[in-house]
MIVO-231501 format. One record per residue (C-alpha): residue number from 1; residue in one letter; chain; x, y, z. Coordinates in Angstrom, 3 decimals. Example, Ala and Ser with C-alpha at 12.3 -4.5 7.8 and 13.67 -1.06 7.14 Angstrom:
MIVO-231501
PT    nr   rest   kette         c1         c2         c3
PT     1      A       A     12.300     -4.500      7.800
PT     2      S       A     13.670     -1.060      7.140
This chain:
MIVO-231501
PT    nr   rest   kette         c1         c2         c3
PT     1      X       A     46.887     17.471    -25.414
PT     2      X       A     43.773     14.798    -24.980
PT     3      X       A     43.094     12.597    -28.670
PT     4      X       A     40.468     12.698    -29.984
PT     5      X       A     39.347      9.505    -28.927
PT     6      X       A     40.306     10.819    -25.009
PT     7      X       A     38.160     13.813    -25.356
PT     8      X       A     35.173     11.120    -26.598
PT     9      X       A     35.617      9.211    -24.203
PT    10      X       A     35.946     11.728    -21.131
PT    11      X       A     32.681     13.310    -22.859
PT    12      X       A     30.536     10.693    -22.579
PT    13      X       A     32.000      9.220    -19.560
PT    14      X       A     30.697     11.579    -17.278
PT    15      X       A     27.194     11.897    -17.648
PT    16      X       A     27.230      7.820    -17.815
PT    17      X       A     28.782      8.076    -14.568
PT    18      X       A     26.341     10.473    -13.134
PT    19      X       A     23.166      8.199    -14.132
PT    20      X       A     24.780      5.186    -12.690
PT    21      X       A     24.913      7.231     -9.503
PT    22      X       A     21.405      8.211     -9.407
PT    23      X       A     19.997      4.692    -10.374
PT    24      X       A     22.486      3.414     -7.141
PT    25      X       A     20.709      6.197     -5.133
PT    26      X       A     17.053      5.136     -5.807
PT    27      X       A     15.833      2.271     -3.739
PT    28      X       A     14.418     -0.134     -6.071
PT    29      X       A     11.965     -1.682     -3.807
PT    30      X       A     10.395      1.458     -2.149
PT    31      X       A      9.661      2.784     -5.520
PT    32      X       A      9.495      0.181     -8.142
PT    33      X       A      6.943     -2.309     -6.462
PT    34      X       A      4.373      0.875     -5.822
PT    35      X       A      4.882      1.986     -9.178
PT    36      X       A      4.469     -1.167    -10.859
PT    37      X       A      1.191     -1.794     -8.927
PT    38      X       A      0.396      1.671    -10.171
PT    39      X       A      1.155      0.731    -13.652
PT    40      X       A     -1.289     -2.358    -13.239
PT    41      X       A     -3.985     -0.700    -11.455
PT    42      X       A     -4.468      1.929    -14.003
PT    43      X       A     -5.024     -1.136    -16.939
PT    44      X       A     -7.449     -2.937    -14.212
PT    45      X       A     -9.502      0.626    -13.528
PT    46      X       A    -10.058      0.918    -17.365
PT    47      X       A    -11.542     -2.324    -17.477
PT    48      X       A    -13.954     -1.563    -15.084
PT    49      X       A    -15.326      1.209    -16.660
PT    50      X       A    -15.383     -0.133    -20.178
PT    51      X       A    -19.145      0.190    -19.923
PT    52      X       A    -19.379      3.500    -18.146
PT    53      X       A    -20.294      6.688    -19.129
PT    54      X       A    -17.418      8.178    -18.248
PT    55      X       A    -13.627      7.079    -18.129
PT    56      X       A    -11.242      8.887    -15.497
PT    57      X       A     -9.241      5.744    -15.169
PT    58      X       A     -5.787      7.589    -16.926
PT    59      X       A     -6.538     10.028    -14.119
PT    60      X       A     -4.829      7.039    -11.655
PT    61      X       A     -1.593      7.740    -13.837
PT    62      X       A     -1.630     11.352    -13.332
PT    63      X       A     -2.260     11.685     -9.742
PT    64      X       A      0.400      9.382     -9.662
PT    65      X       A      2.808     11.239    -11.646
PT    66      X       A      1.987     14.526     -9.546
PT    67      X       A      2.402     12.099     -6.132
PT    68      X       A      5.287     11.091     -7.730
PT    69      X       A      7.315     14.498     -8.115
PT    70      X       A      5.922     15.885     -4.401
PT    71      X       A      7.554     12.532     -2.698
PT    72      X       A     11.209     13.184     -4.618
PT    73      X       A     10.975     16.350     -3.237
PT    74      X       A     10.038     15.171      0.253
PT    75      X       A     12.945     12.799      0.059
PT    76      X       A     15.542     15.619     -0.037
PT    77      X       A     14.221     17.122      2.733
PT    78      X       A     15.553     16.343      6.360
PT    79      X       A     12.382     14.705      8.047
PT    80      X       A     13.971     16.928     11.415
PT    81      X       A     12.290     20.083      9.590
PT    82      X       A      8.940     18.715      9.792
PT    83      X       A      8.944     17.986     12.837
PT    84      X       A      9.536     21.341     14.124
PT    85      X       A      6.084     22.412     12.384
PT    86      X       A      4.660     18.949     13.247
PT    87      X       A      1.733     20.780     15.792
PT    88      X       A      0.786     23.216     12.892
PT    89      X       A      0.164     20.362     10.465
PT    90      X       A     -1.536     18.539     12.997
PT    91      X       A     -3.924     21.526     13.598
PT    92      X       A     -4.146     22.147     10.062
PT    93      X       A     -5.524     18.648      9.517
PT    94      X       A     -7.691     18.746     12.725
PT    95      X       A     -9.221     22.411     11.264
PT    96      X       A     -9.941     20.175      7.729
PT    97      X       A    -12.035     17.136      9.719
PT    98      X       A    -14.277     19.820     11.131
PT    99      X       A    -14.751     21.949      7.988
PT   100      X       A    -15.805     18.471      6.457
PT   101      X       A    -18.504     18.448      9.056
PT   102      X       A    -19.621     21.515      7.991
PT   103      X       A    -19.398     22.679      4.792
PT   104      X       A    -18.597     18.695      3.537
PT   105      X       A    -19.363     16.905      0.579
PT   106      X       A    -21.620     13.523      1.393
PT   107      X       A    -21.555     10.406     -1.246
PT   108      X       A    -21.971      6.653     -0.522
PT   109      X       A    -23.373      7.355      2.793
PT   110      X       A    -20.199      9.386      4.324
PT   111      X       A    -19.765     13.186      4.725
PT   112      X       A    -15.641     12.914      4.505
PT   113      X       A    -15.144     15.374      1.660
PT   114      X       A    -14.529     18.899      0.714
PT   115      X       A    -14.995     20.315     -2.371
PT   116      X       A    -11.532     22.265     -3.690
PT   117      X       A    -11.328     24.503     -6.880
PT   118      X       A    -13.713     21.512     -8.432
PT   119      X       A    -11.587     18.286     -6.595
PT   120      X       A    -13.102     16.768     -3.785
PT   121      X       A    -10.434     16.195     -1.407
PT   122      X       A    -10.748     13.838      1.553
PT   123      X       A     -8.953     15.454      4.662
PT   124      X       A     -8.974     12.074      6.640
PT   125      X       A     -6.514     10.558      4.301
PT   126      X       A     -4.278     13.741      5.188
PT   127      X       A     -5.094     13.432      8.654
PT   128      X       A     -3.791      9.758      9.052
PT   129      X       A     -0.046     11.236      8.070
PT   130      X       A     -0.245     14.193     10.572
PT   131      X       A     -1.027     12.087     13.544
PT   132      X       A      1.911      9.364     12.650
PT   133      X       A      4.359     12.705     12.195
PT   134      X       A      2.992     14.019     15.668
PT   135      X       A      2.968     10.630     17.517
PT   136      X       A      6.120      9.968     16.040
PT   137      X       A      7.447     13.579     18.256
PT   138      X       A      5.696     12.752     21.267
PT   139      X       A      7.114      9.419     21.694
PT   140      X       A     10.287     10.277     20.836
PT   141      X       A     10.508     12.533     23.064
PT   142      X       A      8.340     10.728     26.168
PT   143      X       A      8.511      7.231     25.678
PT   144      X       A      5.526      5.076     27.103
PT   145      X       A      7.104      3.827     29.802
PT   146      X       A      4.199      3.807     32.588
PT   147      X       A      0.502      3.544     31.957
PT   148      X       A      0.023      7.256     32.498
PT   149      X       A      2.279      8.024     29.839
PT   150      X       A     -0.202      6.466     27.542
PT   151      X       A     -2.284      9.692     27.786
PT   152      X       A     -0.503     11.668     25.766
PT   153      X       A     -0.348      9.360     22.138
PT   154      X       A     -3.909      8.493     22.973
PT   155      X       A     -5.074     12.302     22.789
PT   156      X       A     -3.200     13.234     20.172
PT   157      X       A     -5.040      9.649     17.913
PT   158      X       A     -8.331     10.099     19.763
PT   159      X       A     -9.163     13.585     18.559
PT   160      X       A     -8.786     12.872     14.688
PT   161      X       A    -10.895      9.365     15.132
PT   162      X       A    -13.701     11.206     16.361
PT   163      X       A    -14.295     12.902     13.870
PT   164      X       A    -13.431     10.479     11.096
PT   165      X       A    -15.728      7.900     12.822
PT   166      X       A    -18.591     10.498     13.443
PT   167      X       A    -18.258     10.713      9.370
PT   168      X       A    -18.831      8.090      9.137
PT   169      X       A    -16.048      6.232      8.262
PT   170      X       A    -15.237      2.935     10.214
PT   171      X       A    -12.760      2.052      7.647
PT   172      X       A    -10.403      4.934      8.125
PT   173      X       A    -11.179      5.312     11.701
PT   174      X       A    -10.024      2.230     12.466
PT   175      X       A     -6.592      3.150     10.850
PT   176      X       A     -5.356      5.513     13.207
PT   177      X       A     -6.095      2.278     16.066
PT   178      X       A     -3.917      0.228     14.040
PT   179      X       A     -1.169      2.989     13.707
PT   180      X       A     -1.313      3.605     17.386
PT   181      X       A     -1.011      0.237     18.517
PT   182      X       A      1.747     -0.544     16.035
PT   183      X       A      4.121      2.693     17.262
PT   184      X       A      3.546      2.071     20.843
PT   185      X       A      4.999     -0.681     20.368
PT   186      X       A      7.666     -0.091     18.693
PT   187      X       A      8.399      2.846     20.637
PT   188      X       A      9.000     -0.098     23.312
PT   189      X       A      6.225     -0.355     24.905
PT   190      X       A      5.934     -3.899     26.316
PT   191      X       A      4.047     -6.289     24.405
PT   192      X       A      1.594     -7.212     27.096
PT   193      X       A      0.463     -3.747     27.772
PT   194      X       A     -0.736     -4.276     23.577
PT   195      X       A     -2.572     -7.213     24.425
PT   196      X       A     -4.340     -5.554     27.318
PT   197      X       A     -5.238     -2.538     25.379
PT   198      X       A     -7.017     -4.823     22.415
PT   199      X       A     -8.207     -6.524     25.342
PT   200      X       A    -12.093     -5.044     25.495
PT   201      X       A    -12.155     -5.699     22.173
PT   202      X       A    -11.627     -9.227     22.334
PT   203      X       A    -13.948     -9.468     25.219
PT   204      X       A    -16.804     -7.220     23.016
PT   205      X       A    -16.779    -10.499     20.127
PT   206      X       A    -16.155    -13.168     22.696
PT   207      X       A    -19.317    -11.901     24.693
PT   208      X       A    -21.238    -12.025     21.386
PT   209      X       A    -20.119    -15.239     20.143
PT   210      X       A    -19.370    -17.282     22.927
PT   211      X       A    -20.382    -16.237     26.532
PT   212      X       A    -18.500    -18.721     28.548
PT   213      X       A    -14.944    -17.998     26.997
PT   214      X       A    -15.125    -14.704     28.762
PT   215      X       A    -14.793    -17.442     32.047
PT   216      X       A    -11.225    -18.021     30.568
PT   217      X       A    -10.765    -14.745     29.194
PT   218      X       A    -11.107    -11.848     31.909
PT   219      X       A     -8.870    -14.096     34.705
PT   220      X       A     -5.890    -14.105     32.064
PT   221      X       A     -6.504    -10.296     31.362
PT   222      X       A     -6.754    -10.138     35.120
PT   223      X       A     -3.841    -12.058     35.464
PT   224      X       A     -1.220    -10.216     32.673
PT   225      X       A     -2.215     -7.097     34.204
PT   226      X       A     -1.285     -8.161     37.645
PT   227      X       A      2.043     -9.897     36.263
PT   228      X       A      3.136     -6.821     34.104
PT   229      X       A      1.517     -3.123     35.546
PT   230      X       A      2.139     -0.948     38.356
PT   231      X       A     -0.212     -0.961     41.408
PT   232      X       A     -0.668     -4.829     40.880
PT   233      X       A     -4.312     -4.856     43.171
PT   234      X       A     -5.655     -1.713     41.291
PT   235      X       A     -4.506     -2.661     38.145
PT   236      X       A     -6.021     -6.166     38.582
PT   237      X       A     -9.440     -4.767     39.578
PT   238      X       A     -9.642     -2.023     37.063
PT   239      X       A     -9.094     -4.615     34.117
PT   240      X       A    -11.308     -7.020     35.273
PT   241      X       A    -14.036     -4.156     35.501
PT   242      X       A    -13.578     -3.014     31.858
PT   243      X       A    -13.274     -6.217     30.935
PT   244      X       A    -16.876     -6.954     32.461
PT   245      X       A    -18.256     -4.040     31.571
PT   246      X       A    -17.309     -4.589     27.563
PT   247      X       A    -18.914     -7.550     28.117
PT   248      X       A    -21.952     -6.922     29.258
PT   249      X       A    -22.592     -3.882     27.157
PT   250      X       A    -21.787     -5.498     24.223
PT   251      X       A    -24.858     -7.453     23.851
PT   252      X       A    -26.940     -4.539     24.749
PT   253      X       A    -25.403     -2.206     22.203
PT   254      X       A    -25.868     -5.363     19.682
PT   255      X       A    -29.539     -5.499     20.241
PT   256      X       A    -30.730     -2.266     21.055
PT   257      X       A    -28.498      0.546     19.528
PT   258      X       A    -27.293     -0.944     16.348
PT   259      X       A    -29.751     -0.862     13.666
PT   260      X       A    -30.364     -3.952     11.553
PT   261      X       A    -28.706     -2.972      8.513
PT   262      X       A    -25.525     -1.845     10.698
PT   263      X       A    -25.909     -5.254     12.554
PT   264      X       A    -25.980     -6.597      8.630
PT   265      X       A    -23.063     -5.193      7.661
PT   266      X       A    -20.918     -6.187     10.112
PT   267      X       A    -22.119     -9.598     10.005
PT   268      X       A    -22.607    -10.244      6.402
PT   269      X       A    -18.981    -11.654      5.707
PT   270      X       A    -20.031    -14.884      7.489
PT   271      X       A    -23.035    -15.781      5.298
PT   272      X       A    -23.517    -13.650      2.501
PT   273      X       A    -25.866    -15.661      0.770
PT   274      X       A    -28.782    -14.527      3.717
PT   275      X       A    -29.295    -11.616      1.405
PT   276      X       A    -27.676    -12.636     -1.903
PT   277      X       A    -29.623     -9.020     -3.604
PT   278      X       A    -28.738     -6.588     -1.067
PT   279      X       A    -25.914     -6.595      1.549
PT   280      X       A    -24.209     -9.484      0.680
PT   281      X       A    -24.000     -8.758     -3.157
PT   282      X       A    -20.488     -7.194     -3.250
PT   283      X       A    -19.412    -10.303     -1.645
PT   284      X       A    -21.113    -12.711     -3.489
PT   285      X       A    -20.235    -10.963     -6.838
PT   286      X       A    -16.442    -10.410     -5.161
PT   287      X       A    -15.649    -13.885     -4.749
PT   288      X       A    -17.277    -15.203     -7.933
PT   289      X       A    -14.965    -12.910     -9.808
PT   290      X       A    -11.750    -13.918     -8.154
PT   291      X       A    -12.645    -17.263     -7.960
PT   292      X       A    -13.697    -16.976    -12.147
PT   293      X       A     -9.931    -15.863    -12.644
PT   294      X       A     -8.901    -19.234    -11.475
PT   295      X       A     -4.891    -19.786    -11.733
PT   296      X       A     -3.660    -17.072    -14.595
PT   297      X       A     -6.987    -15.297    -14.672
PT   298      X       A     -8.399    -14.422    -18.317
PT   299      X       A     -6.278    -11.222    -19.542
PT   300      X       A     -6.325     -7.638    -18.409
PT   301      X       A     -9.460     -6.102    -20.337
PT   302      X       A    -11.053     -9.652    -20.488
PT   303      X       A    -12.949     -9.790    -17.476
PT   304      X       A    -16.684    -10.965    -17.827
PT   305      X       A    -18.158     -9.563    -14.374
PT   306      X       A    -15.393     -6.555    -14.295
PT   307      X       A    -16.489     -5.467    -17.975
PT   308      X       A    -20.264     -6.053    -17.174
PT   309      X       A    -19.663     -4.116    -13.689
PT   310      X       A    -21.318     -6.479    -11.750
PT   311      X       A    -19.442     -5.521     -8.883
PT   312      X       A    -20.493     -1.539     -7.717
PT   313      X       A    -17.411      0.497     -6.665
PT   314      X       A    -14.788     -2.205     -8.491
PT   315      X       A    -12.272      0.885     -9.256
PT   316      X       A    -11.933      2.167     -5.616
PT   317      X       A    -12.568     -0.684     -2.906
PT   318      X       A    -13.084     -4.050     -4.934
PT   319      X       A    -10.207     -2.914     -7.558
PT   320      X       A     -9.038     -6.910     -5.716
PT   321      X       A    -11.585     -8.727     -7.708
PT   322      X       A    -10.677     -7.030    -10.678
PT   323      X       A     -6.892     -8.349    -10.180
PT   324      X       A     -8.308    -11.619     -9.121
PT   325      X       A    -10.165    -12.362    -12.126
PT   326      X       A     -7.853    -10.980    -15.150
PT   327      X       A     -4.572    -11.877    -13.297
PT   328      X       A     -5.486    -14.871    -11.811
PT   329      X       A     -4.113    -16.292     -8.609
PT   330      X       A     -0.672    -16.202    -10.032
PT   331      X       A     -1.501    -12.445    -10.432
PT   332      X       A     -2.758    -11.661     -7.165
PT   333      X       A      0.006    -13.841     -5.002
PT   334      X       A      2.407    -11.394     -6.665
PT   335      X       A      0.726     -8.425     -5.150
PT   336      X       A      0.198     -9.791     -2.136
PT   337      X       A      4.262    -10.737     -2.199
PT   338      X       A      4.739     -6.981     -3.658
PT   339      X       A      3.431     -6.074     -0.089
PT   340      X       A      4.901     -8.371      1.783
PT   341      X       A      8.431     -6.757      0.475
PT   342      X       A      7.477     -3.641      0.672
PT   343      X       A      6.827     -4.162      4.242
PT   344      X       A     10.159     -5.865      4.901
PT   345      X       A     11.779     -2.719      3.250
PT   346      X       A      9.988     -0.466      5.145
PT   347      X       A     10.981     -2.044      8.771
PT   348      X       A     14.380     -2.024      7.216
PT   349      X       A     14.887      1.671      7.050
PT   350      X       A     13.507      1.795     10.183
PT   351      X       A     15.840     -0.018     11.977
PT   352      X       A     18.671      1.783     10.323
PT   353      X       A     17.080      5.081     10.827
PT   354      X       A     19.165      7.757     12.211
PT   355      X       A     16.861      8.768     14.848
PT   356      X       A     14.065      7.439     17.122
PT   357      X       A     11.424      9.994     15.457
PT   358      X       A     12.511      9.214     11.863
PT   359      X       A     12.240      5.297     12.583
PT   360      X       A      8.423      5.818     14.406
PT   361      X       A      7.487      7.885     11.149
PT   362      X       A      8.495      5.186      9.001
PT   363      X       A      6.708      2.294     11.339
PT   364      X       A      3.764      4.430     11.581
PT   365      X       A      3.270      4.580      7.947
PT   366      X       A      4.106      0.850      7.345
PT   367      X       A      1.454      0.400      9.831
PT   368      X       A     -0.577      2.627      8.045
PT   369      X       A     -0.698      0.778      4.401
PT   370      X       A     -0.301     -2.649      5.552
PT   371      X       A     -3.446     -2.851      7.707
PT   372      X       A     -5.035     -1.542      4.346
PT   373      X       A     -3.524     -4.098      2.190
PT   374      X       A     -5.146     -7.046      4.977
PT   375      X       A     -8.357     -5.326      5.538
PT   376      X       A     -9.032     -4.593      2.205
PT   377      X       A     -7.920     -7.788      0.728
PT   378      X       A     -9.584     -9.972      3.269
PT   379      X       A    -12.335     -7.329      2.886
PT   380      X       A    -13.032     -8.871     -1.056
PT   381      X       A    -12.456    -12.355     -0.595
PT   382      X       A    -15.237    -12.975      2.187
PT   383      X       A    -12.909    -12.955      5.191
PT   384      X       A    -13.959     -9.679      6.682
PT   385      X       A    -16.705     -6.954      6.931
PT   386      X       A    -16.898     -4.307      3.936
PT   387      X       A    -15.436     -1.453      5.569
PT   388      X       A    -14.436      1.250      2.613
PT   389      X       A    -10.904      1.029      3.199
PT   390      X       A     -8.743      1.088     -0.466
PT   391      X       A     -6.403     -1.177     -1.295
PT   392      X       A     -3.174      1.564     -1.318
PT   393      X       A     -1.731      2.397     -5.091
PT   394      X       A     -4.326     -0.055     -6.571
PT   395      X       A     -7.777      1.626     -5.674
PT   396      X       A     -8.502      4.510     -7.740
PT   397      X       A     -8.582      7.541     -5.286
PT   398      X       A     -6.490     11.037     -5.744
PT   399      X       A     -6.112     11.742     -1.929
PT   400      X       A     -5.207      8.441     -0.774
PT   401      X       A     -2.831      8.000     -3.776
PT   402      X       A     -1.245     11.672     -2.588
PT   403      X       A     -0.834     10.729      0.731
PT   404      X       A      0.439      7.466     -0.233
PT   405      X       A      3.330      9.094     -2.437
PT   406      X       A      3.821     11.638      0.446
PT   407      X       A      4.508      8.776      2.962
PT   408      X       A      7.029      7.120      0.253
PT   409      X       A      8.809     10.680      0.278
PT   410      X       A      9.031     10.768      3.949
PT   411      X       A     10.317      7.248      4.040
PT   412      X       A     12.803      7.837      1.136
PT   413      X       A     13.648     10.757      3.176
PT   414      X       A     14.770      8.479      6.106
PT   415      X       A     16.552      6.013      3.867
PT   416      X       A     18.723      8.864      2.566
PT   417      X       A     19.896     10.147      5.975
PT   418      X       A     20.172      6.547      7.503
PT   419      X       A     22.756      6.113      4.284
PT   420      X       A     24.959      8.875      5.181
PT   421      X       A     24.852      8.212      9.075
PT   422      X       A     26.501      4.831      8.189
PT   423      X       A     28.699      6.625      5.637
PT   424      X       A     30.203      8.597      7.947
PT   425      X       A     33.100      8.580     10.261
């Protein structure tokens, strides 16, 4: 027969035991940076709407909390089950994009809405995580391993950018490039076969900026494709004339398509001070604020220009400035450290994934926050154009902060299973 003191002990041994278990289970970087940017962000989004008429800023918390319990249940779920309804999701998401076209909900210039039970939910921010599930299968399964069999992923990313950019919404549009690029890659396509996709691009700005690097520029394109495609002649003719042809449009499209205040916008970064009232204010007003924080910043709820709103929109895309100026440089280094770990955790799990699909879905959606995180930071501080794309679990948004938490499910999901693939036998 146990004593006393054995049957106390045994009693309150176990459930000790059990907790210790679960806290070794949960990976302390994939959740606890997110949620204590979370935590932060919902302090910063009150003090931006000190002076408003309304304040939904606690409503950061909840659609956290909500995020929160869908992604635990995602990570108990075998990622392998999705993707055997990966096409219907797709559709589903596809189906969404064109209801937003027509029965859509338009504010701050962009029809990317539809109104649910009273919540306006934006289906591109779903969308995003159905193509990475979906590309994920396909490449998986046929690996890019001639140019041809580059038709497939870019169908499957084409059809949701359309309609995203026809929104419009540059910002989120040019998500799904980034996510593209960044799986076909890792799905081992080689490196140079990158380049010459983002290729055009390069040769759209040089053409605009300065005509005789495109003397340098094409031959090298010319020349990779020739040193690393099939069908070296073809291939080296068929670059060069996109090549050309990017950059000679280019400057037609510049001057006689774009309207001014498009031309503006994606200009304005480099001299904002050309229209210090109009499109250059967020900038202006951006910078002042981050630069006003100065090395600690001056307190969460103590921001002059955050608590006089001087900046328009600071809770969703310019929730940086806020950061900047009540948390200082010391504050916003952190973040942008937070990140940087994140990332390194996230290419982690993907290299000790247990499949090929289950490591694409987790590059995919490490693709898919981090180009946020550097457009939307460089996006506040002057070093890019405003483009509308939210800084993930800081911006105030109930969509992107759902899809966000769905993507950490997904990825915890991956963890789990890499865990007991190395576990076993």
């Amino acid at each position: 027969m146990l004593s006393a003191l054995a049957r106390r002990n045994r009693m309150f041994a176990g459930p000790g035991k059990t907790k210790r278990q679960w806290l070794a289970g949960v990976d302390r970087v994939l959740w606890g940076i997110p949620l204590a940017m979370i935590a932060v962000a919902g302090i910063l989004i009150a003090s931006t709407q000190r002076e408003a008429n309304y304040a939904d800023w606690y409503q950061h918390w909840i659609t956290a909390g909500v995020g929160m319990v869908i992604a635990l249940a995602l990570g108990k779920l075998p990622l392998e089950r999705l993707r055997a309804i990966q096409w219907p999701i797709y559709g589903a998401t596809v189906a969404s994009l064109i209801a937003v076209r027509i029965i859509g909900v338009s504010a701050l210039g962009a029809q990317s809405w539809i109104n649910i039970a009273g919540f306006h939910v934006q289906p591109s921010e779903f969308a995003k995580l159905a193509a990475i599930l979906l590309l994920a299968g396909v490449l998986a399964t046929y690996p890019v391993e001639r140019p041809v069999d580059l038709i497939r992923p870019t169908a499957i990313i084409a059809v949701p950018w359309l309609l995203v950019f026809v929104q419009p919404d540059l910002g989120t549009s040019l998500v799904f490039a980034a996510v593209l690029l960044v799986m076909l890659f890792w799905s081992g396509m080689p490196g140079s076969w990158v380049v010459l996709l983002l290729s055009p691009l390069v040769s759209a700005i040089v053409a605009g900026v300065w005509a005789w690097g495109l003397l340098v520029w094409i031959p090298w394109m010319g020349w990779l494709a020739w040193k690393s495609l099939p069908w070296k002649r073809m291939a080296l003719a068929v670059v060069v004339a996109i090549e050309s042809l990017f950059a000679v449009a280019t400057p037609w499209l510049w001057s006689n398509v774009l309207q001014p205040h498009q031309r503006a916008r994606l200009t304005m970064f480099l001299d904002p001070s050309q229209d210090p009232l109009g499109g250059g204010y967020h900038l202006l007003q951006s910078t002042v604020g981050i630069g006003s924080g100065r090395l600690f910043g001056m307190g969460l709820m103590q921001g002059s220009l955050t608590k006089l709103r001087f900046i328009p929109e600071q809770h969703t895309d310019f929730i940086f400035s806020a950061l900047g100026e009540e948390m200082g440089f010391v504050g916003s280094a952190l973040v942008v450290v937070g990140f940087a770990v994140l990332m390194r955790r996230l290419l982690q799990i993907a290299d000790r994934a247990s499949s090929d699909f289950e490591a694409l879905v987790v590059v995919g959606i490490g693709a898919m926050l981090m180009f946020q995180v550097v457009v939307n930071i460089n996006m506040t501080i002057g070093l890019g154009p405003i483009t509308g794309i939210p800084l993930p679990f800081l911006s105030y948004g109930r969509s992107a902060m759902l899809v966000n938490f769905i993507a950490l499910g997904l990825v915890s999901s991956v963890a789990r299973r890499g865990r007991q693939t190395r576990r076993s036998p």
